[in-house]
Structure formats: C-alpha cells, structure tokens
MARTOR-666972 format. One record per residue: x, y, z of N, C-alpha, C in turn; residue in three letters. Coordinates in steps of 0.2 Angstrom, whole numbers, padded with zeros to 4 digits, always signed. Example, Ala and Ser with C-alpha at 12.3 -4.5 7.8 and 13.67 -1.06 7.14 Angstrom:
+0066-0028+0039+0062-0022+0039+0066-0016+0039ALA+0064-0011+0035+0068-0005+0036+0064+0000+0039SER
//
This chain:
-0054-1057-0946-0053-1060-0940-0048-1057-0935UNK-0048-1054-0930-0047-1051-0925-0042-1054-0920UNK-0036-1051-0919-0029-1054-0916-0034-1060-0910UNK-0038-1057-0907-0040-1062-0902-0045-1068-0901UNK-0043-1072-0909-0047-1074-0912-0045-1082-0907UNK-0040-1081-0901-0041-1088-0897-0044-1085-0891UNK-0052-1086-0892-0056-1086-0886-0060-1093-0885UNK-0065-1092-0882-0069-1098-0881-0076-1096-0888UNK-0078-1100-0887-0085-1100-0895-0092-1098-0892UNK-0096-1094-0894-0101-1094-0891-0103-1098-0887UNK-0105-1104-0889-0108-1111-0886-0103-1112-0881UNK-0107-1116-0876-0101-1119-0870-0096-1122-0873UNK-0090-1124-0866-0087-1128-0870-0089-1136-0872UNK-0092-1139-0867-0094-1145-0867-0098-1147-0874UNK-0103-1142-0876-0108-1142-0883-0103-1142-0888UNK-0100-1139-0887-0095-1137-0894-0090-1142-0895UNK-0090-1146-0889-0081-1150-0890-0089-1159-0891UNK-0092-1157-0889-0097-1164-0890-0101-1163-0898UNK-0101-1159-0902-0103-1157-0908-0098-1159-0912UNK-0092-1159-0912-0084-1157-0914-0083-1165-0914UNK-0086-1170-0908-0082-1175-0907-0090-1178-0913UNK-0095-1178-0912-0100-1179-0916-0097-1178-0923UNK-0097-1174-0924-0095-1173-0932-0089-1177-0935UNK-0085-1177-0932-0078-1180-0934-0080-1189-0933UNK-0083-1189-0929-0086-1199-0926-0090-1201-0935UNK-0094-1198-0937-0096-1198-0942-0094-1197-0947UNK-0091-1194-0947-0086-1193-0955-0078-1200-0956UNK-0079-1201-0951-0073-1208-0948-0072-1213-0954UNK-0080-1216-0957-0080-1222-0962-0076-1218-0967UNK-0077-1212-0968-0078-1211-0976-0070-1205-0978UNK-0067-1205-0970-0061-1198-0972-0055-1200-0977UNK-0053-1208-0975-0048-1207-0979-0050-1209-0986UNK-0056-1209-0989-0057-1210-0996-0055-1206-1002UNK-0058-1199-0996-0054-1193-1001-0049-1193-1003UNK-0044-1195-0996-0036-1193-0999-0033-1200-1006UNK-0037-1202-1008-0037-1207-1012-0039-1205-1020UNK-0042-1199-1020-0044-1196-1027-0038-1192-1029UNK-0038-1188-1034-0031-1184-1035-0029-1179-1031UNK-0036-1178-1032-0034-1170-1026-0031-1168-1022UNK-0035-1176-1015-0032-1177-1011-0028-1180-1011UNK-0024-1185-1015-0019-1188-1015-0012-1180-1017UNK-0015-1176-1021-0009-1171-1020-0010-1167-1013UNK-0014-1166-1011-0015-1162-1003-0008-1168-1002UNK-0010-1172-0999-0006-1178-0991+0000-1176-0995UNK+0002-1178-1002+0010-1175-1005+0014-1171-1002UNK+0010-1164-1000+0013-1158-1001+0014-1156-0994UNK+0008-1160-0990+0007-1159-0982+0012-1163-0980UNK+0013-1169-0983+0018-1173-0979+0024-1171-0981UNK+0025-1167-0985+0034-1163-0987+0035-1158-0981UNK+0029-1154-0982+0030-1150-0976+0031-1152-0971UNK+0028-1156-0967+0027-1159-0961+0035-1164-0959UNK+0038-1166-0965+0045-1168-0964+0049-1164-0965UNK+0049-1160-0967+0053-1154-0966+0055-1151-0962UNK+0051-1153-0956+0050-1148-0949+0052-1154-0944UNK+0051-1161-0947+0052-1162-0940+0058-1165-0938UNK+0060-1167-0932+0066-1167-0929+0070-1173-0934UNK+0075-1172-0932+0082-1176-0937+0080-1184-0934UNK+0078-1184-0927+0076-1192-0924+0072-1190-0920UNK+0068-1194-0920+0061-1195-0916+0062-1201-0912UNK+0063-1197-0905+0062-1203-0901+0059-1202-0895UNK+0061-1204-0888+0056-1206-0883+0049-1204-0883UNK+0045-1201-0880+0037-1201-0880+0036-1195-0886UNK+0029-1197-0892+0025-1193-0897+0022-1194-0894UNK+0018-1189-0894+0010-1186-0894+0008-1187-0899UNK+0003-1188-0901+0001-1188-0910-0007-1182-0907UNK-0009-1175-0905-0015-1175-0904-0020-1174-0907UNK-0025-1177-0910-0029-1175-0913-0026-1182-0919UNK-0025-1188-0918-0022-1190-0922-0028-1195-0927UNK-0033-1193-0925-0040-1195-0931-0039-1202-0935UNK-0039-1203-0941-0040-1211-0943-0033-1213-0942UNK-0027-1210-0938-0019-1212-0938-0015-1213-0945UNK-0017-1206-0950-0013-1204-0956-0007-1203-0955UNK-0006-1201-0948+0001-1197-0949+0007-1204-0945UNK+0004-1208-0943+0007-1214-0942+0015-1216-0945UNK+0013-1216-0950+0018-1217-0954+0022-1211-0955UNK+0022-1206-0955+0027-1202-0954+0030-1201-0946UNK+0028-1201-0941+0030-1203-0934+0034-1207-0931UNK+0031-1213-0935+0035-1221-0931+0042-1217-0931UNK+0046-1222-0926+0050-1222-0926+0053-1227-0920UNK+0059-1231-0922+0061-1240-0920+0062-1236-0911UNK+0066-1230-0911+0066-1227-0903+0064-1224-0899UNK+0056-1224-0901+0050-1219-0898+0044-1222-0899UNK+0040-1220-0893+0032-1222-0891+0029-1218-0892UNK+0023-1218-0899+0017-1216-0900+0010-1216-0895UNK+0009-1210-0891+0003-1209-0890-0004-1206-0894UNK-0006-1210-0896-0011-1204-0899-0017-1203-0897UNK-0021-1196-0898-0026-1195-0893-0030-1191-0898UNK-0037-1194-0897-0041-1190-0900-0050-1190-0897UNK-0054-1185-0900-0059-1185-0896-0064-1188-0897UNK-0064-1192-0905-0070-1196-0905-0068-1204-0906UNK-0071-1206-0903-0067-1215-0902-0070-1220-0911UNK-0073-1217-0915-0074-1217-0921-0067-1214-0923UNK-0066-1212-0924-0057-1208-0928-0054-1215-0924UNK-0052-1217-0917-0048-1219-0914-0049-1227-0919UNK-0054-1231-0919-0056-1237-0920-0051-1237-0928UNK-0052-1233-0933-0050-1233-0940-0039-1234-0939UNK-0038-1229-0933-0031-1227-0932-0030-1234-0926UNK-0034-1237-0924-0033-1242-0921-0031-1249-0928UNK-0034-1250-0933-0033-1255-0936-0027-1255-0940UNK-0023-1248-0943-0018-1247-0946-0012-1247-0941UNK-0012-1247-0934-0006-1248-0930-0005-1253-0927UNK-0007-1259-0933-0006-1266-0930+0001-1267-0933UNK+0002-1265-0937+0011-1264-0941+0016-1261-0938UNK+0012-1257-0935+0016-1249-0932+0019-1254-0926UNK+0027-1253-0919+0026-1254-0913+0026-1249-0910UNK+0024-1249-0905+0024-1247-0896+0020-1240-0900UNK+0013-1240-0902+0008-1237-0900+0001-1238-0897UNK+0002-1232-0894-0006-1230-0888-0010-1227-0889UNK-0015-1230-0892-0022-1225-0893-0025-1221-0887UNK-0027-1217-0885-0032-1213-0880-0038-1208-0882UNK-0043-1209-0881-0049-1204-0880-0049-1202-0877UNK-0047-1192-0878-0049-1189-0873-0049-1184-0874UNK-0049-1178-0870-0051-1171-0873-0043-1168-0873UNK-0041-1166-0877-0034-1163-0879-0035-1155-0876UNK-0040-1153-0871-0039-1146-0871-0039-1148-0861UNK-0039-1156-0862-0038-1156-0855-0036-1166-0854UNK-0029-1163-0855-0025-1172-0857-0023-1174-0852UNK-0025-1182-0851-0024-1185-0844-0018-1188-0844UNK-0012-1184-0842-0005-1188-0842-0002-1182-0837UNK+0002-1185-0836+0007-1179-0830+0011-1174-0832UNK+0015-1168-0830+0016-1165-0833+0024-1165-0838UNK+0024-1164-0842+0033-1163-0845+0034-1170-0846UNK+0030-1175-0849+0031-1181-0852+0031-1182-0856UNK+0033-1178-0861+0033-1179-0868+0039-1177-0872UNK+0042-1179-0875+0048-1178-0878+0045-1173-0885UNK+0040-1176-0889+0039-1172-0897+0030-1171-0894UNK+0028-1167-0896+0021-1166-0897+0019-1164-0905UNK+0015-1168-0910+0012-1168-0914+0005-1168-0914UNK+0003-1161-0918-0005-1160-0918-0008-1156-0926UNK-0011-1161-0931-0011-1157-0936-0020-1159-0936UNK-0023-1152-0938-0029-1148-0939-0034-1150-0933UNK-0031-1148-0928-0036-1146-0922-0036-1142-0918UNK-0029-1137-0919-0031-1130-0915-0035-1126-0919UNK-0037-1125-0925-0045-1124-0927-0053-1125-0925UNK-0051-1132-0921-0057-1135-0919-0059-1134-0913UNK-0055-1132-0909-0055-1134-0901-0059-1125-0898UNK-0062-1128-0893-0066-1122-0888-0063-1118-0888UNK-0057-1119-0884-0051-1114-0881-0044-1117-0884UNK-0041-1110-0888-0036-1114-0891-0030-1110-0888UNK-0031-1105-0882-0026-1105-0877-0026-1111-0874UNK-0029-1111-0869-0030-1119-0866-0026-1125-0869UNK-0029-1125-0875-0025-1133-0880-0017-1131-0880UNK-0016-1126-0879-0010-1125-0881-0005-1122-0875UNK-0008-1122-0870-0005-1122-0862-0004-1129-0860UNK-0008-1133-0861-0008-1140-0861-0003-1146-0863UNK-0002-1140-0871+0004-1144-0874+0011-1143-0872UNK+0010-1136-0867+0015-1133-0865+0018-1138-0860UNK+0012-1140-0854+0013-1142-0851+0016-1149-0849UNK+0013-1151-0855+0013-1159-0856+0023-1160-0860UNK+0025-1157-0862+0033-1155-0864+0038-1156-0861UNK+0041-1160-0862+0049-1158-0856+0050-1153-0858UNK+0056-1148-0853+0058-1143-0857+0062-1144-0863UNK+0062-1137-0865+0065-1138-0873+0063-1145-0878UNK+0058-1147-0875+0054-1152-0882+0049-1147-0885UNK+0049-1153-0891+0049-1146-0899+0040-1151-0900UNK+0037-1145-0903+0028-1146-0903+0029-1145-0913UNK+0026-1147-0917+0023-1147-0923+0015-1146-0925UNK+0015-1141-0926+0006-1139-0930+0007-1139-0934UNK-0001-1142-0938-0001-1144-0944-0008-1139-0943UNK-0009-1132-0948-0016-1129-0946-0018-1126-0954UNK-0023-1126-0955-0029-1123-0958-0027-1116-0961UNK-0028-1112-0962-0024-1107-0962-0029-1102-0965UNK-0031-1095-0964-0036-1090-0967-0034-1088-0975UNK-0027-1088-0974-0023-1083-0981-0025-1086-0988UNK-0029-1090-0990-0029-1093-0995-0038-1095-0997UNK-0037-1098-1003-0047-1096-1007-0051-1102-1002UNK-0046-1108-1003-0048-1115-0998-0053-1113-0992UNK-0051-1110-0988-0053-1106-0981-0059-1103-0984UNK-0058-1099-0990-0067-1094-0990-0071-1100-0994UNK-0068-1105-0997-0072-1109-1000-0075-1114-0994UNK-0072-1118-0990-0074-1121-0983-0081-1116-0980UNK-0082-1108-0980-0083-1106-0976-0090-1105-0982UNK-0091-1103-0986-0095-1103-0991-0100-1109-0991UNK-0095-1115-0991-0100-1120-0992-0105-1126-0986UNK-0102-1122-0979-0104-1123-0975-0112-1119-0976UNK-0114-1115-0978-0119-1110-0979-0124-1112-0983UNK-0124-1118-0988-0124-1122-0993-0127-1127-0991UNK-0122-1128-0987-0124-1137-0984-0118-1140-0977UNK-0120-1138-0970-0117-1138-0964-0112-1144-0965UNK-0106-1144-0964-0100-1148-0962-0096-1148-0957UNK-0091-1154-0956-0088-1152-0951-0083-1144-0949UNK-0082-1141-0956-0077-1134-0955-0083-1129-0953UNK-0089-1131-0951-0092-1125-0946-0091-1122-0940UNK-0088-1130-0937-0084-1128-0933-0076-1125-0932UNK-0076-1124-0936-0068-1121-0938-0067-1115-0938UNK-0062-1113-0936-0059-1104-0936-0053-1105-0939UNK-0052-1103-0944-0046-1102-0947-0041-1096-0945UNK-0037-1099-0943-0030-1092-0942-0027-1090-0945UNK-0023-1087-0945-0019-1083-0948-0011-1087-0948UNK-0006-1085-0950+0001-1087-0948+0002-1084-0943UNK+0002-1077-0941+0005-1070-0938+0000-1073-0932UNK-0007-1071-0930-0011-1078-0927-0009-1083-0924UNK-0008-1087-0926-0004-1094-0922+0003-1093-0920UNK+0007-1087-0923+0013-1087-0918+0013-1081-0913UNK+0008-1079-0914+0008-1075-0908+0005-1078-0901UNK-0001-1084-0902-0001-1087-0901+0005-1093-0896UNK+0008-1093-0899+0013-1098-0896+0018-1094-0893UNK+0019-1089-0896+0023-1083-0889+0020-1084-0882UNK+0013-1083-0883+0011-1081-0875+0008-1085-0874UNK+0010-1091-0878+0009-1101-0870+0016-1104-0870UNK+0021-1102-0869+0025-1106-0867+0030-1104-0872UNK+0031-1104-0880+0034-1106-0886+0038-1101-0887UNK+0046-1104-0891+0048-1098-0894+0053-1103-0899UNK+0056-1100-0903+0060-1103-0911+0054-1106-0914UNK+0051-1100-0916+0046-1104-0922+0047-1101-0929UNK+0047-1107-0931+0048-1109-0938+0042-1110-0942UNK+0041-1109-0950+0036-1113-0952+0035-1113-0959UNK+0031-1117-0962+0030-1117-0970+0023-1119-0972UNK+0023-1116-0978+0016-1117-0982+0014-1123-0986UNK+0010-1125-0988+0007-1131-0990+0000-1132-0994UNK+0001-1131-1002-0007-1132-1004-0010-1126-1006UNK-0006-1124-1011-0006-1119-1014-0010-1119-1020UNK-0012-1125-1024-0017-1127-1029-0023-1126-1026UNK-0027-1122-1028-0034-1120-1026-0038-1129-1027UNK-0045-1127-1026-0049-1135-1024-0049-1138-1032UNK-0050-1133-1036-0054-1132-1041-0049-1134-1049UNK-0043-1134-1046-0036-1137-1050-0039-1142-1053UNK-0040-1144-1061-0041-1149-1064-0035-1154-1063UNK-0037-1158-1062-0032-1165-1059-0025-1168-1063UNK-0026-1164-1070-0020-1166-1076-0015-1160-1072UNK-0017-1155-1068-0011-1152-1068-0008-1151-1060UNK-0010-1154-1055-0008-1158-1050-0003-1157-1049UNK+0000-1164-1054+0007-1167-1052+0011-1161-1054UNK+0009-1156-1059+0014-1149-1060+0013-1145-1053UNK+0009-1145-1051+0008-1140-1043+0012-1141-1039UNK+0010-1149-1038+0016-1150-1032+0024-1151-1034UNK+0026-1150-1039+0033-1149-1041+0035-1140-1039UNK+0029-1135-1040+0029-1131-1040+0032-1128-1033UNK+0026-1130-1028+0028-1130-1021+0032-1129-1017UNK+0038-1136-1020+0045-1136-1019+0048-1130-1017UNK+0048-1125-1020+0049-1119-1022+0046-1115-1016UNK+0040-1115-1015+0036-1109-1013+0036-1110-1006UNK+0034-1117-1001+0033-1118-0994+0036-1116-0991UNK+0044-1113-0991+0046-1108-0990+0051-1103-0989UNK+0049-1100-0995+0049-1093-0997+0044-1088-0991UNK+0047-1083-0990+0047-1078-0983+0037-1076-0988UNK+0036-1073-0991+0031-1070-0992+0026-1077-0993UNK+0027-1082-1001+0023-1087-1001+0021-1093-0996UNK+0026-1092-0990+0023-1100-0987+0017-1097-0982UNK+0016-1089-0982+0011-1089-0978+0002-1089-0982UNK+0005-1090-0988-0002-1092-0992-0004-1100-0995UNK-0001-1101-0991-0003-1111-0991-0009-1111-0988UNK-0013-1115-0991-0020-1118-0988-0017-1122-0980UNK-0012-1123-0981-0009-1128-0974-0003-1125-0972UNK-0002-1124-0967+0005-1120-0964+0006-1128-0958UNK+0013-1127-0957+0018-1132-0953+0021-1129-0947UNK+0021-1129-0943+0021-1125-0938+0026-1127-0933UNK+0033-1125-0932+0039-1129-0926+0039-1125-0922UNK+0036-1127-0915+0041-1122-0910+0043-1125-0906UNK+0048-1123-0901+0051-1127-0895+0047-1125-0888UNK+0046-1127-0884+0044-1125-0875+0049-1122-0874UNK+0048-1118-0869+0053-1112-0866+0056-1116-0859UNK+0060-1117-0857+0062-1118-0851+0058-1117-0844UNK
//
C-alpha cells in the first residue's frame, strides 16, 4: 500500500459512500451478535482498553461520536457533563443506536455524510471516530472536516483497522470468496494515519494496538490473550501490530 493511500476510490464519491451506507444498513440487524460470541466478546475487551486509555481524564462539552453505528461506544463516552452527537451514514446503524440511548442523557443521533458534516465550525470539544476512516471516499476530506469541526486544541480519537497484522490479509482474502462489507475497506498503516494527521491540522499523536490474537485463536485461550495484551498495546515496536490501533491527536491552533 502506497504513502498515498488517502485519495479518492475509483468509483465516484457518491457510488461509493451510497454502497458503504448500503452495506452497513444491512449488516445493522445482525452486528452486535457477533460481539456476543468469544471472539468478539474478546475484540470489544481489548478495544475498549485501548480506547480508554487514550481518552481524555473528563469528557465534557460537545462529543462527536462519527461513524457511531449501532451506538457501542456509548457506553464508553457518556459522560454526566457532555452532549453526545452521533452521526452516521446509514440510518439502519442509527435506529439500533437509537434504542440503546434511551438510558444514555443528552444524546443526538444524525444521519449524515461525515466527509461532509452539517454543523459549524470549532463546535466540538472531543471528536470520536472508530472504523471509518477505512471506509470513507476521501479520507483527506474526513479528516479536514474533523479538523474543522474542533475548537482549537480539542483532542480527536481513532479507532482504525490497521494493514500490520494477519486480520487485514484475512478480511481481504475472504472478500474474494464471498463479497463483504471490508471490500470497501483500505487498511492503513500506523506510519499512514499519522502522517496523515500531520498534514489535516494534527499534532501530539499518540497511539496503541489492540487485538493481537489472530481470528482463528481457539476460544479456551482468549481470556489468556487478553491478559497478554496488557503488555503489548503499548510497547514502541508491538502496538503497531494490533489488528486495531487507537489513535490520539490534538487540532493544531
């Protein structure tokens, strides 16, 4: 994959971001079932470690959640002195994240294209976005957007996909097999996404790995992996071979 792997996709953007919201609208009944089995119930473990690791001490005034699909990450977000925005692009993901934020307060669902978000600029204190700058047309774009949409010096969280690991060649294999939603997907690199984020606006970036048991881990040895982890998500060499990296930067002034 090639440093300039944040361009546009063959296909227009509109084909491509109405494919993407297709594929995702239909997978909506059935996503969080998985995370219900071992495997995925170790993934969300080791993702949610990461993912609180990085984020800020207090979560308050305006979240973004973008890309926030059946509203998983809810639960990690809330917070008693901050409003949740979440915005996604098929209003199937929204309706499932709509049912679980009846506990939740002061959230706001939105359907909309995140590579072109209807709010004004520098209104957002935190910006959370886990596994969609993978998905998106232009992920310059998504990520000038994000830039824009930040007060200054508010801090952004990615949660992304990652090339370094077997996950990614197995995604990309079995697409070949039998077409899924990861067809749409470009997996980056770490070095990739922070380079990335230098040239839209970012700098203090931090990050950790996540999900270093391959797919195929028999399930008796799981709970040992994720013990494992602990260890590895971030260590300088191993966090860049997580199936999932965690991504912190701040907006530049």
């Amino acid at each position: 994959m090639s440093d300039d792997f944040l361009l546009t996709t063959p296909t227009t953007n509109s084909t491509h971001k109405q494919a993407v919201s297709t594929a995702f609208g239909a997978l909506a009944p059935f996503y969080d079932a998985w995370y219900q089995t071992p495997l995925g119930k170790y993934v969300w473990t080791v993702e949610s470690a990461a993912i609180k690791a990085l984020l800020p001490d207090q979560l308050q005034g305006v979240i973004f959640d973008i890309g926030i699909g059946t509203g998983m990450s809810l639960t990690l977000l809330s917070s008693e002195s901050g409003q949740i925005v979440g915005i996604d692009i098929a209003w199937e993901m929204l309706d499932v994240a709509y049912q679980k934020s009846h506990n939740i307060t002061r959230v706001h669902l939105v359907l909309a294209d995140c590579e072109k978000l209807p709010f004004r600029e520098e209104v957002a204190d935190f910006v959370f976005s886990m596994t969609v700058l993978e998905f998106v047309s232009n992920p310059d774009q998504f990520l000038q957007e994000i830039c824009k949409s930040l007060n200054p010096n508010g801090w952004l969280l990615l949660g992304v996909l990652s090339s370094t690991n077997l996950w990614a060649a197995e995604r990309r294999i079995r697409c070949f097999v039998k077409p899924d939603v990861f067809r749409f997907a470009r997996f980056p690199s770490p070095w990739q996404v922070t380079r990335a984020l230098f040239r839209n606006g970012f700098i203090q970036i931090q990050y950790r790995g996540a999900v270093y048991a391959p797919s195929f881990t028999p399930s008796r040895l799981l709970a040992s992996c994720a013990i494992i982890e602990k260890k590895l998500s971030h260590r300088w060499l191993w966090r860049a071979l997580g199936a999932f990296l965690v991504i912190r930067a701040q907006r530049t002034k």
